[in-house]
C-alpha positions in Angstrom: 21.0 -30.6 67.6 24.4 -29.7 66.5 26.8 -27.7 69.4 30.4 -26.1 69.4 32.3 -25.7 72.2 34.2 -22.6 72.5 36.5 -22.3 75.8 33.6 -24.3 77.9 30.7 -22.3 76.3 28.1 -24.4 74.5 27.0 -22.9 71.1 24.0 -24.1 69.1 23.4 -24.3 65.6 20.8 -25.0 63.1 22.5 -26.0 59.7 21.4 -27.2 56.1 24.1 -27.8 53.2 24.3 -26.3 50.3 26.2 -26.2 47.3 25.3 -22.3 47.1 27.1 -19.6 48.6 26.5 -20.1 52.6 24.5 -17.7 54.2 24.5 -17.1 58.2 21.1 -15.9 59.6 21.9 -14.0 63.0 18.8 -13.3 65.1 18.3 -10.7 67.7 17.6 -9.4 71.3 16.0 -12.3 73.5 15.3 -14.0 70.1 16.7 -17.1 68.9 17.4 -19.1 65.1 14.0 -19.8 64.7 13.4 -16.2 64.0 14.8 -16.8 60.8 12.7 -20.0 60.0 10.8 -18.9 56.4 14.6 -17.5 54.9 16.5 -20.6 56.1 13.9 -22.8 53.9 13.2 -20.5 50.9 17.0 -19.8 50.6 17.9 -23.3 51.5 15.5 -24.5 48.7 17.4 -22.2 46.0 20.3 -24.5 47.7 22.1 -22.3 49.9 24.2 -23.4 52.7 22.4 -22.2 56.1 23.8 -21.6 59.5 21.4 -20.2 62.0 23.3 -20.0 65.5 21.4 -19.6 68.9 23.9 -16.6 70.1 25.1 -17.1 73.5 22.5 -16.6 76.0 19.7 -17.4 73.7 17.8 -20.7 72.6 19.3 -24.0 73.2 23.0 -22.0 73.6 24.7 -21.6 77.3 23.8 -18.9 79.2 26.6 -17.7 81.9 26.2 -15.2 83.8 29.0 -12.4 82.0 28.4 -9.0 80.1 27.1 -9.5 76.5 28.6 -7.0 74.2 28.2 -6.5 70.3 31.7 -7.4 69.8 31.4 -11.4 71.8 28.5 -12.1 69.7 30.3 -10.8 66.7 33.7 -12.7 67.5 31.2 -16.1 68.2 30.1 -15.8 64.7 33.6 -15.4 63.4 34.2 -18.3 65.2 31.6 -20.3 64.7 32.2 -20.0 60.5 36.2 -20.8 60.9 35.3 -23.8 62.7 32.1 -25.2 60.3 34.4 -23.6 57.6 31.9 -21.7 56.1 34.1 -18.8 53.6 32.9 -15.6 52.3 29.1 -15.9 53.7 26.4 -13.6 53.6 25.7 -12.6 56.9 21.9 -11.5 57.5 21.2 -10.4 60.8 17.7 -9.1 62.3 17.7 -6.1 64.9 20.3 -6.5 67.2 21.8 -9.5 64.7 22.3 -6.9 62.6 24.6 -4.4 64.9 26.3 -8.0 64.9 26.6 -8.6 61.6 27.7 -4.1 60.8 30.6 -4.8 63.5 31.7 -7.7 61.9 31.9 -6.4 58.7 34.1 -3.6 60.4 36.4 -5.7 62.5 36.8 -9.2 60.2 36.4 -7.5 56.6 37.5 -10.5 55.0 34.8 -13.0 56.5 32.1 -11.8 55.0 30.7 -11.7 51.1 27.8 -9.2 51.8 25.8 -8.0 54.8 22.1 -7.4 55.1 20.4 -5.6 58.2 16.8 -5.7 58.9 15.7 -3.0 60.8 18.7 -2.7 63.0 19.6 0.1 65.2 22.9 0.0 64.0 22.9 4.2 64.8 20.4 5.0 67.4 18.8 7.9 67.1 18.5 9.8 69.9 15.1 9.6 71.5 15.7 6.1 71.5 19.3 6.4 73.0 17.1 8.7 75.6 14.9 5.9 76.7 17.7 3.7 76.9 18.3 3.9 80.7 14.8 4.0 81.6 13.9 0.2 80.3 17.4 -0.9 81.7 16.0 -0.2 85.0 12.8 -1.8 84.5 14.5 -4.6 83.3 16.3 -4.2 86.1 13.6 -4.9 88.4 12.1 -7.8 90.0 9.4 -9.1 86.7 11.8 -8.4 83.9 9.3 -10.5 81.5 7.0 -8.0 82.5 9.1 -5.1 81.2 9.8 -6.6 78.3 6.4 -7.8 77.0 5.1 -4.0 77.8 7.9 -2.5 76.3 8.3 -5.0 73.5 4.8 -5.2 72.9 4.3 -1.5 72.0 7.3 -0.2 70.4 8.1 -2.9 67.8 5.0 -4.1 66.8 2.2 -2.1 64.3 -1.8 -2.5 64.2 -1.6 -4.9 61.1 0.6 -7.6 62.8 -0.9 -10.9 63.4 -1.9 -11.4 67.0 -0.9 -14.7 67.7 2.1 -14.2 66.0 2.8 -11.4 68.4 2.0 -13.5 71.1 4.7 -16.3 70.0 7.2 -14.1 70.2 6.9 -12.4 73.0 6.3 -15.9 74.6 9.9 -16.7 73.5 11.4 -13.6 74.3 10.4 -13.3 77.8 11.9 -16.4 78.7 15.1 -15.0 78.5 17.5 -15.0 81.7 17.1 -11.4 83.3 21.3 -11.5 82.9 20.8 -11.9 79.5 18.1 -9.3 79.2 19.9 -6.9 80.6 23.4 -7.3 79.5 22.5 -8.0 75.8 20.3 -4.7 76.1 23.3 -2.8 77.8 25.7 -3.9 75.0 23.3 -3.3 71.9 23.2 0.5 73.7 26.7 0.8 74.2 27.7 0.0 70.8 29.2 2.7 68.6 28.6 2.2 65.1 31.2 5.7 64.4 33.7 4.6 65.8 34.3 0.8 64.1 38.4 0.5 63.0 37.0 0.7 59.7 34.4 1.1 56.9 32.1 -1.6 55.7 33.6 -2.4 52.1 31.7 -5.5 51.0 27.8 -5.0 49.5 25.1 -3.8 52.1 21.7 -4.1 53.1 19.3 -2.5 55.3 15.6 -2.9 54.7 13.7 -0.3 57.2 9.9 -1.7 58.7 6.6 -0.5 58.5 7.1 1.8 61.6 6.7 5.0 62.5 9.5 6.0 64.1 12.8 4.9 62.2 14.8 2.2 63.7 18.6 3.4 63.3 19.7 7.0 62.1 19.3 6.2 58.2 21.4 9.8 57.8 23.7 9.1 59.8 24.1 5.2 58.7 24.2 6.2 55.2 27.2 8.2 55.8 28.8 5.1 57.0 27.8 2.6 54.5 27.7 5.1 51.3 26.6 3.1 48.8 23.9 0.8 50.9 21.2 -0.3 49.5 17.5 0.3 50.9 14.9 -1.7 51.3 11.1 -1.4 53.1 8.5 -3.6 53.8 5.5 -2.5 53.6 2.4 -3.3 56.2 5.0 -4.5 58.9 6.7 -3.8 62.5 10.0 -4.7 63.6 9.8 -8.5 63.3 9.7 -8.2 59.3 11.1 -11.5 58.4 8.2 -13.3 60.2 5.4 -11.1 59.0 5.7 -10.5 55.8 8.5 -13.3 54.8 7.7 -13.1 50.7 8.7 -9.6 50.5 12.1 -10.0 52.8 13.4 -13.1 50.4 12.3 -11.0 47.5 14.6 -8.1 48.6 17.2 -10.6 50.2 16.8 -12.7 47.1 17.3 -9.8 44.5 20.2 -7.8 46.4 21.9 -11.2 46.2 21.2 -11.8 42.9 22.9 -8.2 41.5 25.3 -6.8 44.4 27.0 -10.2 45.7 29.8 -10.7 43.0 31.0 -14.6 42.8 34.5 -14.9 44.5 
């Protein structure tokens, strides 16, 4: 179980060499690196070098109490790849990973090779902004696992998914520290996609779930990343890359395979 230490925090990582170009999974909200279990093997079998980090607060990583903005996660990841010396990665970051992985394409535009989202509120539309304060306070409240299973358990999950899959995860999730819970959430709302320092110039992807109401403001995040490319999945809610794996490493596979130029 390999750890960094960065100023006294305690950062965990999953990793498996690779001769191919290094890709950093970056999972989201209350999640952790397993998340990302079926592309770190399929993509580690085409012999890719994996990182998958437990972001601060999550998994086997420290957990202090201190606010959790986009921007620390992002600058951990930055960190993180300097110090394993992973260059030019493709970062691939699920949900609130991929806010993470948007900003630091934005901030650190010479880190990353490529950038792929899945269904990230990268801009949140705004009935979802609305309800924003609403499940703060419940999370606020004295059975935050509670809050988060019910609110979890309806918005970002569809009829087709697998029960006991369902189940896992929002086992995992709900284990979370209530800090965590609540600052994580506070900073994934807070962030502003419009007003990043600069454009994402390196090749993007955003594949969109099953779901019935859209996950970010595809308008509105198309006008940020022009020439993104799209992907959807089809018979799948939020947690795509556990559902229906096969079709997220086809369209990872495929966007890597014509939009990621060789260095």
């Amino acid at each position: 179980m390999p750890f960094l230490d960065k100023d006294g925090i305690a950062l965990h990582y999953e990793s498996i060499a690779g001769a191919a170009r290094p890709i950093v999974f970056i999972h989201g909200w209350c999640c952790d690196h397993t998340f990302f279990a079926p592309q770190a093997a399929y993509f580690a079998a085409l012999g890719h070098r994996i990182i998958a980090p437990d972001l601060r607060g999550h998994g086997q990583s420290a957990k202090p109490e201190q606010s959790y903005p986009i921007a620390a996660f992002a600058d951990d990841i930055v960190w993180m790849c300097r110090e394993l010396n992973v260059k030019r990665p493709i970062l691939v970051g699920h949900s609130m990973g991929g806010i993470i992985a948007f900003d630091i394409a934005t901030r650190y535009p010479d880190l990353p090779a490529a950038i792929a989202m899945l269904d990230a509120a990268i801009v949140l539309p705004d009935a979802a902004r609305a309800a924003v304060p609403a499940f703060l306070e419940s999370l606020e409240a004295p059975d935050p696992a509670k809050a988060l299973r019910d609110f979890v358990g309806t918005v970002f999950f569809i009829p087709t998914d697998d029960p006991d899959r369902k189940r896992r995860i929002l086992d995992v999730m709900a284990k979370a520290p209530q800090h965590v819970m609540v600052s994580a959430y506070r900073g994934l709302a807070d962030y502003n996609a419009e007003t990043t320092p600069s454009r994402v110039a390196v090749p993007s992807l955003y594949i969109v779930a099953d779901e019935p109401s859209a996950r970010t403001d595809m308008a509105r995040l198309q006008m940020l990343i022009p020439d993104l490319h799209i992907g959807r999945t089809v018979g799948s809610g939020h947690f795509c890359q556990l559902e229906v794996p096969d079709q997220v490493n086809a369209m990872l596979s495929r966007f890597i395979a014509t939009a990621v130029l060789p260095d």
